[in-house]
C-alpha positions in Angstrom: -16.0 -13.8 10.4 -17.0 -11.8 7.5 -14.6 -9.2 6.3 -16.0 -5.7 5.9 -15.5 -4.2 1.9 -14.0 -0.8 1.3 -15.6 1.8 1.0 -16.9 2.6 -2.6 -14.8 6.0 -2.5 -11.9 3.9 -1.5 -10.0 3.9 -5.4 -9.1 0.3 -6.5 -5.6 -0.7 -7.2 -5.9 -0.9 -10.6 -7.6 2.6 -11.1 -4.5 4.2 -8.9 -2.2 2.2 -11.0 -3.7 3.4 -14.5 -3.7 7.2 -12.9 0.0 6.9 -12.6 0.6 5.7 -15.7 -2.0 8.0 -17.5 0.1 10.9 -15.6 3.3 9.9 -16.9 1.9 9.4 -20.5 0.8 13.1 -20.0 4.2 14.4 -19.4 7.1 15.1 -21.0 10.1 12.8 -22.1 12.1 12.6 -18.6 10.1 14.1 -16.6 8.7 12.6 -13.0 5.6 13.2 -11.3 4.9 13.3 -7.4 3.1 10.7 -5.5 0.5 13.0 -4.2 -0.6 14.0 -7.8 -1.6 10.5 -8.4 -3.9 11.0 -5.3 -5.2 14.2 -5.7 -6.2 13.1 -10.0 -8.4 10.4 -8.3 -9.7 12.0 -5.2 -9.5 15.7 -5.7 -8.0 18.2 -4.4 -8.8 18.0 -1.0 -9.1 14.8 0.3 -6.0 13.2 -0.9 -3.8 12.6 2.2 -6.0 9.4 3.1 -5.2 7.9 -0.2 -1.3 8.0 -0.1 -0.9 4.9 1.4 -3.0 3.4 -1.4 -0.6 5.3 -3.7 2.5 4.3 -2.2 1.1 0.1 -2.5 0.0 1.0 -6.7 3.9 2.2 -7.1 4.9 -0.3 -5.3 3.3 -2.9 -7.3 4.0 -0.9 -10.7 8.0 -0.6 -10.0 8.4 -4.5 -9.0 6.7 -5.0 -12.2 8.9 -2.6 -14.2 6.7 -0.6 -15.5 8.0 2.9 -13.1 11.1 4.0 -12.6 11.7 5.6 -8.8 14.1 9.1 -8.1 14.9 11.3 -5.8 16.3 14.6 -6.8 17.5 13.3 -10.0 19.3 10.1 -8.3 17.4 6.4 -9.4 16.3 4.6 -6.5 16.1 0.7 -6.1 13.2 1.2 -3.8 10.1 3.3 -2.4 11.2 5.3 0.8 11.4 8.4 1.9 10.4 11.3 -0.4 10.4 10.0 -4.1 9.5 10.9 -7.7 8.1 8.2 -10.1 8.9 8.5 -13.8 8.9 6.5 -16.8 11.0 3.2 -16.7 13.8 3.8 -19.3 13.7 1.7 -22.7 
């Protein structure tokens, strides 16, 4: 059986993974940016709620990597889950 593509709308995981780290390049020293603006800068700003699960699997695949750090109200987190902040991985 022959697997249906994604939709051509549907972002790739590189593209959501270059969005992130273009975001954080935009930003100051320290600071962290939220999941949903990652989807929003690809999407728009109405039709990003479908996307976060795309998100989630780009910062996913970023922070095994090393590339992200993960927080939640200021506190580093060893893993995606619940409500977190992505920032910069520290030199």
């Amino acid at each position: 059986m022959k697997r249906a593509s994604a939709p051509e709308t549907q972002p790739a995981a590189e593209e959501l993974e270059n969005a992130i780290l273009l975001l954080l390049g935009e930003r100051e020293p320290g600071a962290t940016i939220c999941p949903s603006e990652v989807a929003r800068k690809i999407v728009g700003p109405d039709d990003w709620r479908p996307r976060m699960d795309d998100v989630h699997a780009a910062v996913d695949s970023l922070h095994t990597t090393g590339a992200i750090a993960l927080s939640w109200k200021g506190e580093s987190l060893p893993k995606r889950a619940g409500p977190y902040r992505i920032g910069k991985r520290a030199p």
